[in-house]
N, C-alpha and C positions, 0 to 999 in steps of 0.2 A: 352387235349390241341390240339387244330387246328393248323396244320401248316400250312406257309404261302403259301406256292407253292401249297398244296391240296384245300385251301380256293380261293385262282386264278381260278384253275380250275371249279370249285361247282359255283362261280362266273358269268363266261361265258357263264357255261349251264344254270343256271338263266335266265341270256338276252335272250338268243335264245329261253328259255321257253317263255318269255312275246312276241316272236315273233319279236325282235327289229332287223333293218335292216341288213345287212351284215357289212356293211362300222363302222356303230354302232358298233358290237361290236367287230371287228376288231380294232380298237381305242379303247376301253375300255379297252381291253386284252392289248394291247402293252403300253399303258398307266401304269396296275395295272404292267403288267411285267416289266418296271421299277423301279418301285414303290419297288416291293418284292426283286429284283437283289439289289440296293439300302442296302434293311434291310439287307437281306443277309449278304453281303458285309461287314456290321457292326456289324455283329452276333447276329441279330435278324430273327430265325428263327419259332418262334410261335406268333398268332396274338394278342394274350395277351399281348406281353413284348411291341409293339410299343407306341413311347409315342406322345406329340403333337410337340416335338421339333425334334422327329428323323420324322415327315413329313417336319416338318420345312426347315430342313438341305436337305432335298432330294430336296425342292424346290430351295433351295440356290445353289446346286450343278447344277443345270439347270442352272439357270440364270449365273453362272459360265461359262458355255458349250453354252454360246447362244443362249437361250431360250429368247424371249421375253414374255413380262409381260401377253399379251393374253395367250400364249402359256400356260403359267403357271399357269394360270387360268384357263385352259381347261382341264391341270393334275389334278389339284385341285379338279374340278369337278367330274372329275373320280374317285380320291380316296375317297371323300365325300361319292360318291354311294356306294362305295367298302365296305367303312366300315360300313354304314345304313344297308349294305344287311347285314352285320356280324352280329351287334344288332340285326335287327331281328332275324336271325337264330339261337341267343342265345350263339355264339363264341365267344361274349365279351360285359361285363356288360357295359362298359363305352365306348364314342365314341370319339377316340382321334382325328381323323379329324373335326371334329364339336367345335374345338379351335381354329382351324386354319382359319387367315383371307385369303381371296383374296388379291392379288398386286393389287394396283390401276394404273388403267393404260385410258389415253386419246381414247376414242373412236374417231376413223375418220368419219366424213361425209360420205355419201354412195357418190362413183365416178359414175356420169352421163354424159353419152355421148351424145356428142354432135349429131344433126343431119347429119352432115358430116361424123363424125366420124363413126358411125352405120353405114351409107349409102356405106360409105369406103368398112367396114368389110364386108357387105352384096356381094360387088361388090368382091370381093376379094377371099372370100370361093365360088362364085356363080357356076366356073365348078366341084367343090367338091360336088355333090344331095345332100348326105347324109350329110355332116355336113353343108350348106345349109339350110337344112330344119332344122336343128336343133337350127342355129341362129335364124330363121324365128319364129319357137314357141318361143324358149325363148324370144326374142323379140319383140313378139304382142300378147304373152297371161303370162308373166310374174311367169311361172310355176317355182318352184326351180329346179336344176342340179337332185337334186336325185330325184325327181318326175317323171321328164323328161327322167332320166334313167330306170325307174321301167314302162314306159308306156307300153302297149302292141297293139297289131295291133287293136283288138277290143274295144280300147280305142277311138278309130276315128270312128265318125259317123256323120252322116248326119241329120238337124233334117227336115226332111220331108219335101224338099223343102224350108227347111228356114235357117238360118246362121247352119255354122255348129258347133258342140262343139265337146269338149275334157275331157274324163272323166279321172279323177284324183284319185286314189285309193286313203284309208286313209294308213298314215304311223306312227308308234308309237304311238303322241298325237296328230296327225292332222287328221283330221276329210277329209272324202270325199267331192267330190264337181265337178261341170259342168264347165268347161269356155269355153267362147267364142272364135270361129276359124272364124278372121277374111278372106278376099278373100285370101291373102300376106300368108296365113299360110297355109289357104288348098290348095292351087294350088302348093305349096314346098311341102308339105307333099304328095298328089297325083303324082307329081314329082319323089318324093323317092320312093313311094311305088310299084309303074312303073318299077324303077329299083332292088327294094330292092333283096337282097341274097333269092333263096327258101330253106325254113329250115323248120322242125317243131317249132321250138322254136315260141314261139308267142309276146315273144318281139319285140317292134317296131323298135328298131335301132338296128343293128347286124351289125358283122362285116362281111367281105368278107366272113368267112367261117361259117355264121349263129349263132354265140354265139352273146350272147347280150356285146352291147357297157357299159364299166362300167364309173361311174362317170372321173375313172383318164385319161382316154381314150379323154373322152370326153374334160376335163379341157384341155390337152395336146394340141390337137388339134385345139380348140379355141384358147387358147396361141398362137400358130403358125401362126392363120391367123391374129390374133391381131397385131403381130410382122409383117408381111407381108403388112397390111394395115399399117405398122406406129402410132400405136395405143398404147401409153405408158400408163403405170401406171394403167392399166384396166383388173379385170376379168371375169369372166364368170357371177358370180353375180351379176355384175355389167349393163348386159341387164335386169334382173329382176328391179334392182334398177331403171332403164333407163325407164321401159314402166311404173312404179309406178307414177315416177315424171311427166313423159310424159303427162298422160291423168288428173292429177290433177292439171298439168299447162295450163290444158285447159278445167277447170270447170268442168271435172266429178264429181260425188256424190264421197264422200270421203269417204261414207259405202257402195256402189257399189264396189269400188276399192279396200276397204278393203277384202271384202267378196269374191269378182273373187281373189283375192293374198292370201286367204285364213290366214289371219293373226287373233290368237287367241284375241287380241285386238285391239279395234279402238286406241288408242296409237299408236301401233306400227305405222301406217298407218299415223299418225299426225303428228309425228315426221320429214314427209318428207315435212312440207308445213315450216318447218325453213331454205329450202335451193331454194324451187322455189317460184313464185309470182302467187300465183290460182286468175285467174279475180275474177271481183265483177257480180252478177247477177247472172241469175238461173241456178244453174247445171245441168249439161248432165247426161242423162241417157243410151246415145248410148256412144259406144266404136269407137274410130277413129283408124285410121292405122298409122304405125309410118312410 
């Protein structure tokens, strides 16, 4: 019999074997540790005894405690893996999370900022280089936070006299890829780089004392100057959402855009012409600055 707290552990090291990011399974972990404190707690201590109603009750006990129905669905997620990995590895013939439904819960429209609004923020962080430059990219090449996080200095390059780009490492299931570094992005970025901390570390954003900048740092931050410009109800993904809408509310190819936002489907990418109005007539194949 596997116990629950040894099978957490064997768990973890799993992730970290497939390589999955830090942030990843730092969430996973604190997720499943729930999860097993939960069984615990109810004197289920081998991963045999768990049934599909003591997941059940674990999710009720959340939503008890504040959880909202995303949120809960994110647990969900987590345990689903938890116990697939268990299956495989032969720790239990049957999969008790694989009964368990998802909360159904209202997805929001993506929040896009207005051109004032952006304009705001940009003016707002502008004596801050570093984070600065960091609305800048996010903002005219629509990279995600943790891409953004993981870039490193050799990530910036010049293509030979012509626009510059930004390479994108792959992450988990996302595949690598080039995007374009409009003027707005390289002159903030050479800006930083001007400034940036001397370190070995080869991460592009660090802090004063050369450690690289992590997602929550970064989230924090942006929050503040959000707050600062007067900018309610908006986060950080929400410049990604902003440059998506942006350039297909003015006829870019809608598989150009997919393909620089690196989205595993043209869906996802569709999904955003339900909330702007893309002209009639031939689509752009150049990228404009926001």
């Amino acid at each position: 019999m596997k116990a629950l707290s040894e099978a957490h552990k064997e768990f973890i090291e799993h992730l970290r074997g497939k390589k999955r990011t830090t942030s990843t399974v730092l969430a996973y972990g604190k997720d499943i540790e729930q999860l097993v404190q939960h069984l615990t707690e109810n004197q289920k201590n081998s991963v045999h005894e768990v049934t599909p109603e003591d997941i059940r009750n674990f999710l009720l006990k959340l939503e008890k405690s504040g959880y909202t129905k995303k949120s809960l669905s994110r647990k969900l997620n987590s345990t689903k893996t938890f116990f697939r990995f268990l299956k495989i590895q032969e720790y239990i013939t049957d999969d008790p999370a694989s009964l368990v439904e998802h909360p159904k819960f209202d997805t929001k429209p993506p929040r896009i900022l207005s051109p004032m609004e952006y304009r705001a923020l940009r003016d707002t962080a502008r004596d801050d280089i570093r984070i600065a430059a960091i609305i800048e990219v996010l903002l005219q090449t629509g990279v995600r936070i943790g891409e953004l996080a993981n870039l490193k200095v050799d990530d910036v390059f010049a293509g030979n006299g012509k626009e510059g780009h930004l390479y994108v490492a792959p992450q988990e299931n996302r595949t690598e890829r080039t995007v374009p570094l409009n003027k707005s992005a390289e002159m903030a970025l050479k800006r930083y780089l001007e400034v940036r901390p001397k370190t070995t570390n080869k991460a592009l954003f660090v802090t004063k004392t050369g450690k690289p900048l992590l997602v929550r740092n970064i989230r924090t931050a942006i929050d503040r100057y959000y707050r600062k410009a007067g900018i309610t109800g908006a986060k950080v993904n929400d410049l990604r959402h902003t440059w998506v809408a942006h350039h297909l509310s003015r006829g870019t190819s809608l598989v150009l855009i997919s393909k620089i936002a690196g989205h595993k489907r043209l869906s996802t990418t569709e999904r955003y012409l339900a909330i702007i109005q893309p002209p009639s007539g031939e689509e752009k194949v150049k990228l404009e600055e926001l």
